[in-house]
matplotlib code that plots the C-alpha trace (Angstrom):
import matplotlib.pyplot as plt

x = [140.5, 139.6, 139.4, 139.5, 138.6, 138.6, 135.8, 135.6, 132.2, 131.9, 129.6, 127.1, 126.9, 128.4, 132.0, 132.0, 135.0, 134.4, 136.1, 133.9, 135.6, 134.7, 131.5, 129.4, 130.9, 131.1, 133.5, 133.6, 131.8, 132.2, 129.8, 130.2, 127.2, 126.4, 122.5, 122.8, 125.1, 122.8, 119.3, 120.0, 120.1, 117.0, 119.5, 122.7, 125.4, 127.9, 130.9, 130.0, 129.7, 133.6, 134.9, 133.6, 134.9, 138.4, 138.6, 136.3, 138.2, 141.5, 139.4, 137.3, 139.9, 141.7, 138.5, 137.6, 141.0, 140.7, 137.7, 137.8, 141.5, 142.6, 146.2, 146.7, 148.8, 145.7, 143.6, 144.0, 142.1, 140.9, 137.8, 136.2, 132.6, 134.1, 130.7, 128.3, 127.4, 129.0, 132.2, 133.7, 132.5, 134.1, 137.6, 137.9, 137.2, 138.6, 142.2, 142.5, 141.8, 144.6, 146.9, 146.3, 146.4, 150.2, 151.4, 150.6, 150.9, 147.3, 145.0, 142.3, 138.5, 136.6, 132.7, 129.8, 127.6, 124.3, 125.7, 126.9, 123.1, 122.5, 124.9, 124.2, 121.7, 124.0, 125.7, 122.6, 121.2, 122.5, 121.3, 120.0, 119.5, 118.3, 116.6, 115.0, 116.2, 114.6, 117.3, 115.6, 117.3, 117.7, 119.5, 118.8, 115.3, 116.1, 115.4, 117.9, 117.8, 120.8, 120.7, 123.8, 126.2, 127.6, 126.2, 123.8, 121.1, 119.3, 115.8, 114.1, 115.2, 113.9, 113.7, 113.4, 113.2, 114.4, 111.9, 114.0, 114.1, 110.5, 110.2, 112.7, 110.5, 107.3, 108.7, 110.0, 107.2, 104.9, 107.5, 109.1, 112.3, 115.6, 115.8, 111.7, 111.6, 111.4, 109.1, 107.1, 106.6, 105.8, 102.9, 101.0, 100.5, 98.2, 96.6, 94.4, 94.4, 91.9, 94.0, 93.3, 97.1, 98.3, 99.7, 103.0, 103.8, 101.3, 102.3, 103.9, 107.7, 110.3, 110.7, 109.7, 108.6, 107.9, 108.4, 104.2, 103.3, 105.9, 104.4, 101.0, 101.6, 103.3, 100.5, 97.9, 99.8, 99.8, 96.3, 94.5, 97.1, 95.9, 92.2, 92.9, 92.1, 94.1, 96.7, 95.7, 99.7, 99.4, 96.3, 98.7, 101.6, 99.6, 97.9, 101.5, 103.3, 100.7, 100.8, 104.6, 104.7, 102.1, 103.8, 106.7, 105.3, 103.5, 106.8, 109.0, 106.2, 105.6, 109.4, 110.2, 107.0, 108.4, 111.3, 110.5, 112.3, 111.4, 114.1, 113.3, 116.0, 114.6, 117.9, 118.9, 117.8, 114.3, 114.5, 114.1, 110.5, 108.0, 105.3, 107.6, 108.5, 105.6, 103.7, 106.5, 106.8, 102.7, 102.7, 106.0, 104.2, 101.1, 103.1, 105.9, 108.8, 111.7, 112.2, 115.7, 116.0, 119.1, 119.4, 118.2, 121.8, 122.5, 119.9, 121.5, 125.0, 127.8, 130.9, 129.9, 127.8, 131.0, 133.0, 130.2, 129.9, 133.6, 134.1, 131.9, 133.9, 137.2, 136.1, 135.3, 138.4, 137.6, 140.6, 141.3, 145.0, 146.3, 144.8, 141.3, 139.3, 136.0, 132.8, 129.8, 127.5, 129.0, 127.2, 126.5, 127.1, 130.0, 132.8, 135.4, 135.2, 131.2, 131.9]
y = [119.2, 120.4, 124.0, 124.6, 128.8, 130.5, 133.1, 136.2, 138.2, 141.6, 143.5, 144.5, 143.3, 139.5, 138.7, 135.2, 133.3, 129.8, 127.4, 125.9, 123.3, 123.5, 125.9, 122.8, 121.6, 123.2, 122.5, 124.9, 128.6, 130.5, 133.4, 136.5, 138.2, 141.6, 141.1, 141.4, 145.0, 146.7, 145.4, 148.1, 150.7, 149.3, 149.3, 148.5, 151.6, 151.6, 152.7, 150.3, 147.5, 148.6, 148.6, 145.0, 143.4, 144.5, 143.0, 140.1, 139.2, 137.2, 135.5, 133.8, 133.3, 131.5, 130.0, 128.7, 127.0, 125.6, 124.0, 122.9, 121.6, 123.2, 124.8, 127.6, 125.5, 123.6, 126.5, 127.6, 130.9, 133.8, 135.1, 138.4, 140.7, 143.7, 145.4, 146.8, 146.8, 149.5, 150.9, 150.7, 147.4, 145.9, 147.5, 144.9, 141.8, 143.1, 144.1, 140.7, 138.7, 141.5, 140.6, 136.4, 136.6, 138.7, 136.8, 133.2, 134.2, 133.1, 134.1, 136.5, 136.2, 139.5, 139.0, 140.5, 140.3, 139.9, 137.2, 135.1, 135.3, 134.0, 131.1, 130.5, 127.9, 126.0, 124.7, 122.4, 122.5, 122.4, 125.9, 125.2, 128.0, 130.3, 131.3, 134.8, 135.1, 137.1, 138.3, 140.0, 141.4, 144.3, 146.3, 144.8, 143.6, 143.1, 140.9, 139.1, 137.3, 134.8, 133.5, 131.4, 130.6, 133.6, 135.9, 138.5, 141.3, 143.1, 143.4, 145.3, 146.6, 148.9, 152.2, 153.4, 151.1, 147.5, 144.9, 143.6, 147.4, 148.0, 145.0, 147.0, 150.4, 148.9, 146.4, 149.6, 152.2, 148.8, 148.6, 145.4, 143.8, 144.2, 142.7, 143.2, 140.6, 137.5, 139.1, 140.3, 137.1, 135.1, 137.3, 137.6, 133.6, 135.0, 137.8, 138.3, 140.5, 143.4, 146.6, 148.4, 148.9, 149.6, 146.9, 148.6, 149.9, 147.2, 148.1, 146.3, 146.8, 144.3, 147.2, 147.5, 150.3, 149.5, 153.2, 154.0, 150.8, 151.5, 155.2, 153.6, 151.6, 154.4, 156.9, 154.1, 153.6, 157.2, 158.2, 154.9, 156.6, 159.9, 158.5, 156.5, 153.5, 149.5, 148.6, 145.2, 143.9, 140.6, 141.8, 144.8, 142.4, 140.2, 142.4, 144.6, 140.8, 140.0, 142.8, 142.7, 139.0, 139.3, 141.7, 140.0, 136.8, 138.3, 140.0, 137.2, 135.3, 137.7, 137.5, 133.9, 134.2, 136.7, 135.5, 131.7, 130.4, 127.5, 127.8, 130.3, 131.1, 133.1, 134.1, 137.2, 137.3, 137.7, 134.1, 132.9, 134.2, 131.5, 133.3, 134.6, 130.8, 128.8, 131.5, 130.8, 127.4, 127.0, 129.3, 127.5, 124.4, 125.6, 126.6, 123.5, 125.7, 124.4, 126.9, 126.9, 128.3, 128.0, 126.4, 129.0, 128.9, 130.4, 133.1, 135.6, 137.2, 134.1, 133.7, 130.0, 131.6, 133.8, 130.4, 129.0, 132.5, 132.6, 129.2, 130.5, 133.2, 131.5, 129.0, 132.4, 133.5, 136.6, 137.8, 140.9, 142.0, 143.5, 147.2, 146.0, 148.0, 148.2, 149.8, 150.5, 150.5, 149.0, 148.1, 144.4, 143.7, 145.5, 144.8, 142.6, 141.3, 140.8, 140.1]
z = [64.2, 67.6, 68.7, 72.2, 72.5, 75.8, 76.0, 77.8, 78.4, 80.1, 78.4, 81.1, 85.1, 84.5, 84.4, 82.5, 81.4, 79.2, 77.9, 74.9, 72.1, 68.4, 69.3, 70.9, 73.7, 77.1, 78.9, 81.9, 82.9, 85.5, 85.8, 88.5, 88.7, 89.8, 90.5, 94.3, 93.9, 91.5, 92.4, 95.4, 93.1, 90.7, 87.7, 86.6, 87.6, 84.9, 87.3, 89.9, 87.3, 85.7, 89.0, 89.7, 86.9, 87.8, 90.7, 89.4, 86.0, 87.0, 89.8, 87.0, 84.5, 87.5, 88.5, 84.6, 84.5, 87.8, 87.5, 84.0, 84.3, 81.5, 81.2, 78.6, 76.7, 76.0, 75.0, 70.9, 70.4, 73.0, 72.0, 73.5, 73.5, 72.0, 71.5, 72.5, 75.7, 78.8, 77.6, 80.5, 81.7, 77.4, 78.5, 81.3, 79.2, 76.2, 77.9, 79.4, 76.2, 74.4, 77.8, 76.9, 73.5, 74.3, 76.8, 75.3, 71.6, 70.6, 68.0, 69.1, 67.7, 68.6, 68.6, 68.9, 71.8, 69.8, 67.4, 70.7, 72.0, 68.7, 68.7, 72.2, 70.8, 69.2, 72.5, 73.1, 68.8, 65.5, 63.7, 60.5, 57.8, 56.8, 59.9, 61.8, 65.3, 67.6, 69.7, 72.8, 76.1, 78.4, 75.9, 72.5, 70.7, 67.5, 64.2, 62.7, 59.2, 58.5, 55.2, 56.5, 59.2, 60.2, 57.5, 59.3, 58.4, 60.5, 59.1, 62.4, 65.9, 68.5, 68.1, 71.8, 74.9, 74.5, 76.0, 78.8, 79.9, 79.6, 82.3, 84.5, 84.2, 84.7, 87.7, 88.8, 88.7, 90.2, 93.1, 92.2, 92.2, 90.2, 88.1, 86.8, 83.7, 86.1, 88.4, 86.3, 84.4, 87.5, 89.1, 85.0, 85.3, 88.7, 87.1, 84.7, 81.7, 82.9, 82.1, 78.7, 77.5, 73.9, 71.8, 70.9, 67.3, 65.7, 62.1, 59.1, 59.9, 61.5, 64.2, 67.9, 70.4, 73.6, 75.0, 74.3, 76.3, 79.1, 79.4, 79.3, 82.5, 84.5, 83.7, 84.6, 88.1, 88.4, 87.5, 89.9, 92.8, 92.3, 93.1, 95.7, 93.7, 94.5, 91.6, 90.9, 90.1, 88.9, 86.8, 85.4, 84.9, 83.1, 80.4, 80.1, 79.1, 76.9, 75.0, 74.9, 74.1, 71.3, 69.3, 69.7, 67.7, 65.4, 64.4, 64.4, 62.1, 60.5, 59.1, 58.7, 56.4, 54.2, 54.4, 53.8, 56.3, 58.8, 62.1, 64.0, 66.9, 70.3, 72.3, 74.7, 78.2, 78.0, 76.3, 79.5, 79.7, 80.0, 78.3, 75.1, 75.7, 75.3, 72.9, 70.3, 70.5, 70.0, 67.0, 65.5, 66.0, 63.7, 61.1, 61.8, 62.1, 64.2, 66.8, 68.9, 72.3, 74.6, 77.4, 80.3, 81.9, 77.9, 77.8, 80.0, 79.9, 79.4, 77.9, 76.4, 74.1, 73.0, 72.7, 70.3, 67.9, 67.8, 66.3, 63.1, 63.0, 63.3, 59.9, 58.5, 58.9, 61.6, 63.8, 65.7, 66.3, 69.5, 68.8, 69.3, 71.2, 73.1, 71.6, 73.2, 70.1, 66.8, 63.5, 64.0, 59.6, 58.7, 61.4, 61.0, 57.3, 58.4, 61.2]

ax = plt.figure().add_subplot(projection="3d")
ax.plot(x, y, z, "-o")
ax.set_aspect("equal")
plt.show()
């Protein structure tokens, strides 16, 4: 039977409203970005960002419907990133999937904004498990085994900076744009890797630091300044990525090894990274893994990928009632009936 779910994302500096049937199809998504506001401030401002999706959030609902042709009567389920993200940037989303849920009496699917990075793949793939997913963004690097669909353990995470922020800093301290993963990425292809940098927290765990390589870079800029030396950027952007990249795979092989699995699954926003990219696709290929990537509309902040995680959750019988409420960090394993 088909499920036609209506998806709401506001966790960060997009407001994204979907409408995605039976967790595959997509029919329509309207994203609002933010970019353009907060690149002037070389960050996202939470406040700002709160602000913008209340005057942004009707607009796209309307817009979603609009466009897709879609009445409400025709939509089954509202589904909505509860958590984490900005607290005040959830409220938005989450009180307008409460208000729709209300108003048109439907069921409400609350999700979480890693497991819809995850299941952002499955609007172009069928997942196949068990699988690791690598689930790296500006807020989140973290390993992720799934035995099954929908069942999720955490087997390693970052313990300081996340990658996608490590970009920022570095793009930052190197005078570069906002946002500094896509920058970043582009001038390493022209560069060389000449700079002696750390490769971050090269140990046996599942976990990541990138705070030691990020402090590595800045003190380098810092100390070649200081003697009136030229910063060679492309050469510095390409030896940072490689070292971030690296560890990255080796990690991520590292797990589906141990834990004898063959599907890999790279999601998050620093998906879209052609290095991360084509690094994990040629060691997948050696050891014939099948690795799954979304689509590089799907890597970034969008309520599709919402629509497709909320389906799994809706055959597993996940709902949320009306007193659901935003959270800006919540335990990815144990909300929701596992959800």
């Amino acid at each position: 039977m088909k499920k036609t779910i209506l998806a709401i994302e506001s966790s960060c500096d997009e407001t994204s409203v979907s409408i995605v049937e039976n967790g595959k199809t997509e029919i329509c998504t309207i994203v609002n970005s933010q970019i353009d506001i907060h690149s002037n401030y070389g960050g996202v401002v939470p406040e700002i960002a709160s602000r913008k999706h209340v005057e942004n959030i009707t607009i796209v609902i309307d817009n979603c419907l609009k466009k897709s042709g879609y009445t409400m009567d025709m939509i089954d389920m509202i589904a909505v990133t509860y958590g984490p993200g900005l607290i005040g940037s959830l409220l938005i989303g989450v009180e307008a999937a409460k208000s729709l849920a209300f108003i048109y009496k439907k069921p409400l699917i609350p999700v979480h904004h890693i497991k819809g990075h995850i299941y952002a793949s499955n609007l172009s793939n069928d997942l196949k498990f068990p699988l690791i997913a690598l689930v790296v963004s500006g807020g989140h690097s973290e390993l992720v085994y799934m035995k099954s669909d929908y069942l999720f353990e955490k087997i390693g995470g970052t313990l300081d900076d996340a990658v996608g922020e490590a970009y920022d800093k570095v793009a930052r301290v190197c005078k570069l744009d906002y946002p500094g993963g896509p920058v970043i990425d582009k001038l390493s292809l022209l560069g060389k890797d000449t700079y002696n940098l750390p490769i971050p927290l090269d140990d046996d765990s599942f976990n990541f630091s990138f705070s030691g390589l990020k402090s590595a870079v800045i003190n380098l800029v810092n100390n070649e300044k200081q003697r009136g030396n030229e910063i060679r950027i492309n050469d510095l952007c390409c030896s940072f990525q490689n070292r971030a990249v690296h560890i990255l795979v080796k990690k991520t092989i590292k797990a589906a090894k141990k834990y004898k699995v063959s599907n890999i699954v790279l999601a998050g926003g620093v998906a879209a990274n052609k290095q991360l990219r084509k690094t994990l696709f040629e060691k997948c290929d050696l050891y014939n893994y099948n690795l799954f990537i979304p689509k590089i509309e799907h890597c970034t902040d969008n309520a599709a990928m919402i629509g497709a995680a909320a389906f799994a959750a809706y055959k597993k019988g996940i709902y949320a009632d009306l007193s659901l409420n935003a959270k800006s960090t919540v335990n990815l394993y144990k909300e929701f009936n596992n959800d």
